[in-house]
C-alpha positions in Angstrom: 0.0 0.0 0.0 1.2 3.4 -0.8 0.7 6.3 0.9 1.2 10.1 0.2 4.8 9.9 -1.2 4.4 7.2 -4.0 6.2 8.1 -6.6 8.3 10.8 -4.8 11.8 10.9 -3.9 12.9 11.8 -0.3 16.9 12.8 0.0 17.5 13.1 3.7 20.9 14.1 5.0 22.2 12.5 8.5 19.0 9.9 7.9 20.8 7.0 8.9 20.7 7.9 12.5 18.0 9.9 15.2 15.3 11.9 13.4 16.9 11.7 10.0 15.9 8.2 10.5 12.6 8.4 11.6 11.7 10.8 9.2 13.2 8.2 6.1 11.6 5.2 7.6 8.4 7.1 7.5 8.8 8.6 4.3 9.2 4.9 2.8 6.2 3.7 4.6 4.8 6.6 2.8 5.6 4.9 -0.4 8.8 7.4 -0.9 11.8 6.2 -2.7 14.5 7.1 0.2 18.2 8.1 -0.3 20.0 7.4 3.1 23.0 9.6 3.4 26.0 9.2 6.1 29.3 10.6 6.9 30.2 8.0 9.3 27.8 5.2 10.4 27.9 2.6 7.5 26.8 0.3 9.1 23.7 2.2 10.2 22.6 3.2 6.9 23.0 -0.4 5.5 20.9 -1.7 7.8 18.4 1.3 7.8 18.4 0.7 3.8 17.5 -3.5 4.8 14.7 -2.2 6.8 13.3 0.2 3.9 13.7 -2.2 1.3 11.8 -5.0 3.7 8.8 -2.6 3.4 9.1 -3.3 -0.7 10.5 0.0 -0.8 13.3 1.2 -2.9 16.3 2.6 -1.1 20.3 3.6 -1.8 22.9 5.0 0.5 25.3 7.2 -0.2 27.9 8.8 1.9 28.5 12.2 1.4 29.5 15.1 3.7 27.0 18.3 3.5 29.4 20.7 4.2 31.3 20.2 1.3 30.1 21.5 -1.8 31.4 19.3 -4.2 30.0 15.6 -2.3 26.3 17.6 -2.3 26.8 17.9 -6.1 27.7 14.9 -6.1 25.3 13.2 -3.8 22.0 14.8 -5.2 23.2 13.5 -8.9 23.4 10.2 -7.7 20.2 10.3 -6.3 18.4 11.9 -9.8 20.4 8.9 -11.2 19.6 6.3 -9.2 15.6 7.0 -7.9 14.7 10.5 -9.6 15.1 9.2 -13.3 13.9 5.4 -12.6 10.8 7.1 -10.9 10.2 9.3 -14.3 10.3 6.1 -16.5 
């Protein structure tokens, strides 16, 4: 069942910990397609991505610091690439 986010994309940075994580685990029960971005708990945001993709949910991770300008560029265009443009086809 899908909720109000099907078909949406949700990028949410420092998700795979605290709120970040709450708010991505509810986006994807909200049918959202959920990029989870670290800096430094791996191992959190693979096992928040398990838990996303158990809910039939599609869901990458991708590290990426926010303060530096170049992993954001770099970070949203793997997201357009990997859940923005297979959402458009």
């Amino acid at each position: 069942m899908y909720g109000k986010l099907r078909d949406k994309v949700a990028l949410l940075t420092g998700s795979s910990r605290g709120i970040g994580r709450s708010i991505a685990l509810a986006s994807a029960r909200e049918g959202a397609k959920v990029c989870v971005n670290y800096v430094h708990s791996r191992q959190k945001a693979e096992e928040e991505v398990n838990e996303i993709r158990s809910m039939n949910r599609e869901a990458i991770m991708i590290r990426a610091d926010v303060s530096d300008k170049e992993e954001v560029k770099n970070l949203v265009e793997e997201v357009v690439k990997n859940l923005v443009e297979s959402t458009s086809s």
